[in-house]
C-alpha positions as CSV (number, residue, x, y, z in Angstrom):
1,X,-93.7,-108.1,42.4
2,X,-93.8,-111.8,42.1
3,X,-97.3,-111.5,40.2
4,X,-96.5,-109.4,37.9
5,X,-93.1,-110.8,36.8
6,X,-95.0,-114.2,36.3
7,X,-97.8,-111.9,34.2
8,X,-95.0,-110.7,32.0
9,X,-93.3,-113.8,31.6
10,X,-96.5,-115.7,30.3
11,X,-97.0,-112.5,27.9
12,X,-93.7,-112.7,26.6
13,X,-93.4,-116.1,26.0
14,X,-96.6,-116.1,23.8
15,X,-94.8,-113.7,22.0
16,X,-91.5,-115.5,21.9
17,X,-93.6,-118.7,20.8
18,X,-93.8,-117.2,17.3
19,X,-90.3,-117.1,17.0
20,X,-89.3,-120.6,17.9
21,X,-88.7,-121.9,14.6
22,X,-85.9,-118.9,14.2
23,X,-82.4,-119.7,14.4
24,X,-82.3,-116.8,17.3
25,X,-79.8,-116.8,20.4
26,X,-82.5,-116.1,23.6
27,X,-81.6,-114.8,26.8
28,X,-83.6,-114.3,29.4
29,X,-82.6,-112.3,33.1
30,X,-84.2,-110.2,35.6
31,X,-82.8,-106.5,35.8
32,X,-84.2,-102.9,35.7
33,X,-86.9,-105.1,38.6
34,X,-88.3,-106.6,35.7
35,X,-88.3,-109.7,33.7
36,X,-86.6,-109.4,30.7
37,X,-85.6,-111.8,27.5
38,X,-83.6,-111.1,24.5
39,X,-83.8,-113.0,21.6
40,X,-82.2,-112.6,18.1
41,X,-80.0,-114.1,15.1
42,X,-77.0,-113.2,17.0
43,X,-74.2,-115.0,18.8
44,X,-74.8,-115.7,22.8
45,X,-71.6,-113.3,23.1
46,X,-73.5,-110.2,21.7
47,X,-76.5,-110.9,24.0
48,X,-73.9,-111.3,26.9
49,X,-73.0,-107.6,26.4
50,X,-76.7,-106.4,25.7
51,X,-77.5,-107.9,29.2
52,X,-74.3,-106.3,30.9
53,X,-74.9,-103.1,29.6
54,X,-79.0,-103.6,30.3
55,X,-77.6,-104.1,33.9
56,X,-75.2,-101.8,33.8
57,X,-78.3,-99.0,33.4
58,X,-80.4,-100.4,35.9
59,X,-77.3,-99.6,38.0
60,X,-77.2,-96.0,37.3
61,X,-80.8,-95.3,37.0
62,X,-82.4,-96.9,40.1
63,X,-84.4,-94.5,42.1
64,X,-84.5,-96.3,45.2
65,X,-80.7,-96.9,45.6
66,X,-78.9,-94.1,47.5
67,X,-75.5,-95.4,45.5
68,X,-77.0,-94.7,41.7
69,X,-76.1,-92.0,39.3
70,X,-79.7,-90.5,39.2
71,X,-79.6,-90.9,43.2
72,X,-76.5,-88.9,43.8
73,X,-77.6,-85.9,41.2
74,X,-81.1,-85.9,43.2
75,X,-79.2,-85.6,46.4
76,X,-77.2,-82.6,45.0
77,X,-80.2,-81.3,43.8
78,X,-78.2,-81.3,40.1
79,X,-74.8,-81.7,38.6
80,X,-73.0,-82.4,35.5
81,X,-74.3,-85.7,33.7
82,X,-72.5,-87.5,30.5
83,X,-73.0,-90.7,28.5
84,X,-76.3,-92.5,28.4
85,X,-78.2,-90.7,32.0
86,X,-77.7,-87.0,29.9
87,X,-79.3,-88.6,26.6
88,X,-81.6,-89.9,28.7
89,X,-82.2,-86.4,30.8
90,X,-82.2,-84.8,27.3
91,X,-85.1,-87.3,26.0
92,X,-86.8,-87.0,29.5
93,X,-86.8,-83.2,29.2
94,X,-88.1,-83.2,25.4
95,X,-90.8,-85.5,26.0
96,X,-92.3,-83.7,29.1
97,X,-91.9,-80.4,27.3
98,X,-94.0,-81.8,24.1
99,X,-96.7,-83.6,26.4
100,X,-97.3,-80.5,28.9
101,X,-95.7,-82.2,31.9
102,X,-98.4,-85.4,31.4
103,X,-94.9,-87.3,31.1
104,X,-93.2,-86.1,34.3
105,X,-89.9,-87.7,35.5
106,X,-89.9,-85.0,38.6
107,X,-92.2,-86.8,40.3
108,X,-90.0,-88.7,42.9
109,X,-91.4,-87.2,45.9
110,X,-95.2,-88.5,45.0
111,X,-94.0,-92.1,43.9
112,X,-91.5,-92.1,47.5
113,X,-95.0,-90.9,49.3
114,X,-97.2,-93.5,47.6
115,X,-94.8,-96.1,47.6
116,X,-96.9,-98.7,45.5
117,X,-95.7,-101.7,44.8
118,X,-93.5,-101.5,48.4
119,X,-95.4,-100.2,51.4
120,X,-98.6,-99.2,49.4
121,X,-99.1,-96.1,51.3
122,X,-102.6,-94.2,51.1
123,X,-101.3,-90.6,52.4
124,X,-103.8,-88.1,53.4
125,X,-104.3,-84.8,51.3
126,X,-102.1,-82.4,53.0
127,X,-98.6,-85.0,52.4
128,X,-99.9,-85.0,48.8
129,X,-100.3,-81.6,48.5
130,X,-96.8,-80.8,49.8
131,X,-95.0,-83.7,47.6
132,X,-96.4,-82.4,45.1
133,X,-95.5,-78.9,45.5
134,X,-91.7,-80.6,44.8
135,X,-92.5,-82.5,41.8
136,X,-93.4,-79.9,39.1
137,X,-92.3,-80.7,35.8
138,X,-90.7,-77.3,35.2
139,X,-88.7,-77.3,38.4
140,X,-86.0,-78.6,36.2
141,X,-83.7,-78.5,33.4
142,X,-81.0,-80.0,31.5
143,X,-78.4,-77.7,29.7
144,X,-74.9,-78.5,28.0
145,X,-74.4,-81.6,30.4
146,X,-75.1,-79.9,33.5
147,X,-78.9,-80.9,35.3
148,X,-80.3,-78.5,37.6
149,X,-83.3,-79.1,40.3
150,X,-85.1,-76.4,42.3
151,X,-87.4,-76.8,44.5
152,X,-86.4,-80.1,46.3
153,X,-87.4,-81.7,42.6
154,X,-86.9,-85.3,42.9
155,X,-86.2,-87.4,39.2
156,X,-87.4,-90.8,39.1
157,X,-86.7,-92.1,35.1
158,X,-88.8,-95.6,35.7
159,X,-91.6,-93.8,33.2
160,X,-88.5,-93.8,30.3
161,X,-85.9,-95.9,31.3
162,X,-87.1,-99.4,30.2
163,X,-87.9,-97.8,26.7
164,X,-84.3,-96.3,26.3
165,X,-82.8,-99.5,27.4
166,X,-84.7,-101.0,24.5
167,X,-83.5,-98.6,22.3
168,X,-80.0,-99.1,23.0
169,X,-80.2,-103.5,22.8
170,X,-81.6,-103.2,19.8
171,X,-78.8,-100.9,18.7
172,X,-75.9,-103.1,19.7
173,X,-77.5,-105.9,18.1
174,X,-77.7,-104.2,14.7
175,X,-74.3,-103.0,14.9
176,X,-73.2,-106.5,15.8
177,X,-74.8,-107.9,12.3
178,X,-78.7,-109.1,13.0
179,X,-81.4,-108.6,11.2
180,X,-84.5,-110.1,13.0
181,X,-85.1,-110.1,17.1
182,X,-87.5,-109.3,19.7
183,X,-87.2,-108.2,22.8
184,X,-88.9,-107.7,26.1
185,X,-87.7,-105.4,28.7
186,X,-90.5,-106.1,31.8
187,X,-93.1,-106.3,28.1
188,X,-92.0,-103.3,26.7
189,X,-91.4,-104.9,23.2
190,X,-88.9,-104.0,20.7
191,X,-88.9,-105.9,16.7
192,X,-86.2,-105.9,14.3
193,X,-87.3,-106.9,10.8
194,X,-89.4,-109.8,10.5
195,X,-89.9,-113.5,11.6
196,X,-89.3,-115.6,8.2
197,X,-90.8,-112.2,6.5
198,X,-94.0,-111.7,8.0
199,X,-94.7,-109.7,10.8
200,X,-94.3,-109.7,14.4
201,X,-97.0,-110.7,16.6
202,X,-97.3,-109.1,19.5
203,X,-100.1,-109.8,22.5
204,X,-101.4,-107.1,24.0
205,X,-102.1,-107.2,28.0
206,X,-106.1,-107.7,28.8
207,X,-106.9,-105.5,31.1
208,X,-109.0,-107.0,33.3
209,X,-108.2,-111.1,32.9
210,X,-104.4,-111.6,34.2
211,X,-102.1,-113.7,32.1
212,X,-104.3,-113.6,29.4
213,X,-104.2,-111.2,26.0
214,X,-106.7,-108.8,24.8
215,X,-105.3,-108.5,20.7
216,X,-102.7,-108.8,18.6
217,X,-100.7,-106.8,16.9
218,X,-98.9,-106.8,13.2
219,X,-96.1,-104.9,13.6
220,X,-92.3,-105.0,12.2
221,X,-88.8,-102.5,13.1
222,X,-90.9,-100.8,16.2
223,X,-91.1,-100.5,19.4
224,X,-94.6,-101.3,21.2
225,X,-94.6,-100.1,25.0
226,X,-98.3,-100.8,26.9
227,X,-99.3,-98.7,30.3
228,X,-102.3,-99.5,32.3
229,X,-104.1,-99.5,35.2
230,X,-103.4,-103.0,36.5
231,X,-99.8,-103.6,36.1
232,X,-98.7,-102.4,39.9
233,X,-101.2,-101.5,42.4
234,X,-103.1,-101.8,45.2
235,X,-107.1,-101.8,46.5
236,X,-108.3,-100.3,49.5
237,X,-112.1,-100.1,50.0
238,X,-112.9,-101.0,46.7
239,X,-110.7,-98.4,45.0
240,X,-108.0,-98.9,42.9
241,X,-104.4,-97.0,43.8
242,X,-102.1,-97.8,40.7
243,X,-98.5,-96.3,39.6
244,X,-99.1,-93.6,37.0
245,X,-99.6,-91.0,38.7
246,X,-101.5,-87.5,37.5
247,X,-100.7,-83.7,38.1
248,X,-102.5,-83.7,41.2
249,X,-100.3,-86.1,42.5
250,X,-103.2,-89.0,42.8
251,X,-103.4,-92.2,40.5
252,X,-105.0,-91.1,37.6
253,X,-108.6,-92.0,37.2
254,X,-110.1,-90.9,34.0
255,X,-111.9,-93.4,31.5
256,X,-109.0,-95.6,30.6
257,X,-107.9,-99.2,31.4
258,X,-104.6,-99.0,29.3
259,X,-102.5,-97.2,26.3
260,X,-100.8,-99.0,24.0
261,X,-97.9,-96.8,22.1
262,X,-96.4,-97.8,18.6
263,X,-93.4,-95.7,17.8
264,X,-90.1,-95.6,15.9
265,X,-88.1,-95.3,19.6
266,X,-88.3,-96.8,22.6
267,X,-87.9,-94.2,24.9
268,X,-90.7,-92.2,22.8
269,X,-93.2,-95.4,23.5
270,X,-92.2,-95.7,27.0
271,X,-93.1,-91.9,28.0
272,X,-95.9,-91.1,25.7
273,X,-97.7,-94.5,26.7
274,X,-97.5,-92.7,30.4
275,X,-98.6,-89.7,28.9
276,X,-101.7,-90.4,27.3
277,X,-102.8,-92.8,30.1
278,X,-102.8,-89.3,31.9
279,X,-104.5,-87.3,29.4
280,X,-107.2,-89.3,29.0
281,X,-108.8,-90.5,25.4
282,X,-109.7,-87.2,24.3
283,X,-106.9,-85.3,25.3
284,X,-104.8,-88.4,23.9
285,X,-106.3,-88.7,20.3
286,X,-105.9,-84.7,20.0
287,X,-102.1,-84.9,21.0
288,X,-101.6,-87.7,18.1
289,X,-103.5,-85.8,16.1
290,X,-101.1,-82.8,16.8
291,X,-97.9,-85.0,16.7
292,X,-98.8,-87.7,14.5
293,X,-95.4,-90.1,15.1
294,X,-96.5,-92.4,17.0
295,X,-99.5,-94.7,17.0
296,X,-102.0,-95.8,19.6
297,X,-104.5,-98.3,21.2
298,X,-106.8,-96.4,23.9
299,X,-108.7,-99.2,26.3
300,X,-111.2,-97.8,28.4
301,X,-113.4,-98.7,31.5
302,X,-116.7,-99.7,29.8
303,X,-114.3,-102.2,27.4
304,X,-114.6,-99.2,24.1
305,X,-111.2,-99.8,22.0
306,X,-110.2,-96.8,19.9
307,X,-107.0,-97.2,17.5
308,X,-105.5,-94.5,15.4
309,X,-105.5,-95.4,11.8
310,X,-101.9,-96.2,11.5
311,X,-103.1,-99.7,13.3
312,X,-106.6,-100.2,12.1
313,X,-105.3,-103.1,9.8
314,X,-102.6,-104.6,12.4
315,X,-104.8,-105.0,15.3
316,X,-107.1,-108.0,16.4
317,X,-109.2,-107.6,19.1
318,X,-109.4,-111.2,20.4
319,X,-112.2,-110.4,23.4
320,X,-116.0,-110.1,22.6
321,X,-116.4,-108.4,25.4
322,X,-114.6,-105.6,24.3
323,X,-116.0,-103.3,21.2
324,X,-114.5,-101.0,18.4
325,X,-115.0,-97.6,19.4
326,X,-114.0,-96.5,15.5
């Protein structure tokens, strides 16, 4: 945990670094079990209540404690939801639907088995098997407030939740009056307008070199949410056990390193960036071909770098290692 909050931080300040020269208000906490830092032209009172209300969600969303909102309606195997955890289950629901379950917040029994990041279990096939027997994506539904889960379905929202908290920050701080910001929430990255009217840069995590950056990217008014291999996981034997986990209940281990997602919502770049880690690149660039509202930065094992054409002109591929796959 330590190691990777002190990978984010180094990330986010050389994104923050750009912005130095702004007269921006920055705040910087841990919550959500992430580093997180807020910074934009707004009093230190509005970012006082983004961070409350930031908190406030890690509260009611956290998996692990038996006390939380999303806790208690796993323990009752459903209930009736309101305010931000039903938009939430709502989103959750509409972005596992669209992605074929690749996205799948009902996978609390494998990520309890697995445990990475905390025990760094290895379980042997069978516990798998059965854990993932009560994790199936359609094994539950959301439905004029009311959540139902069959099957001993277990919701863990850490694949969505960061990127919805985004989405709400940024919301409070336009309603409060600013106009430019940028915010980190454990390096998912949120931009509001511009910094002195050019674009944002944003560092993109190398994949293999830790505190270091692969690219850059151009962006303005988007959210940019990266997943990837290395970013909680352990080794045993020379193989690599990390947190996204596939429909066969493993670590997914296709041809990818990382996904980078560039959308209009946080919560959209949060669980598609899961979701085409899981896909894999060809399955990935045929569902943004199908959806086309979102854009993308596909890293593989042998260092290929594939971006959709949305981002051609706002990426920068920093490592000459690392070669343009289009």
């Amino acid at each position: 945990m330590k190691r990777h909050l002190l990978t984010v931080l180094l990330i986010v300040l050389s994104v923050f670094c750009c912005a130095c020269n702004h007269p921006h208000t920055q705040l910087s906490f841990i919550a959500m079990d992430t580093y997180i830092t807020l910074s934009a032209d707004v009093n230190d009172g509005v970012l006082s209540s983004v961070r409350q209300k930031i908190c406030s969600l890690s509260d009611a969303l956290d998996f692990h404690n038996s006390g939380s909102a999303l806790s208690i309606l796993n323990q009752n195997a459903g209930g009736p939801v309101d305010g931000d955890l039903n938009t939430l289950l709502q989103l959750a629901r509409q972005y596992a639907n669209d992605t074929g379950g690749a996205f799948n917040p009902a996978l609390g029994n494998i990520i309890r088995l697995w445990d990475i990041g905390g025990q760094n279990r290895l379980p042997a096939a069978a516990q798998i098997n059965d854990a993932l027997a009560h994790s199936q994506s359609g094994d539950w539904q959301i439905q004029d407030g009311q959540v139902s889960l069959q099957n001993g379905v277990q919701l863990d929202l850490g694949g969505i939740a960061k990127g919805y908290a985004s989405d709400i920050a940024l919301q409070m701080i336009e309603q409060a009056g600013g106009t430019s910001g940028l915010l980190s929430i454990g390096g998912n990255i949120a931009v509001l307008g511009s910094k002195n009217g050019d674009d944002w840069r944003i560092a993109i995590q190398h994949p293999e070199t830790e505190q270091a950056s692969i690219g850059t990217l151009s962006v303005c008014d988007c959210f940019v949410v990266t997943s990837g291999d290395y970013q909680r996981y352990f080794e045993t034997n020379g193989k690599r056990y990390h947190h996204i986990f596939g429909q066969n209940g493993y670590p997914t281990d296709n041809s990818l390193r990382s996904v980078t997602v560039v959308t209009d919502s946080g919560a959209k770049a949060d669980a598609y960036s899961t979701a085409l880690f899981v896909m894999g690149l060809d399955q990935g660039l045929a569902f943004y071909n199908q959806k086309q509202d979102f854009e993308a930065i596909f890293i593989t094992k042998d260092r290929s770098v594939t971006v959709t054409p949305g981002l051609r002109n706002r990426f920068t591929l920093q490592d000459g290692g690392y070669y343009y796959e289009n």
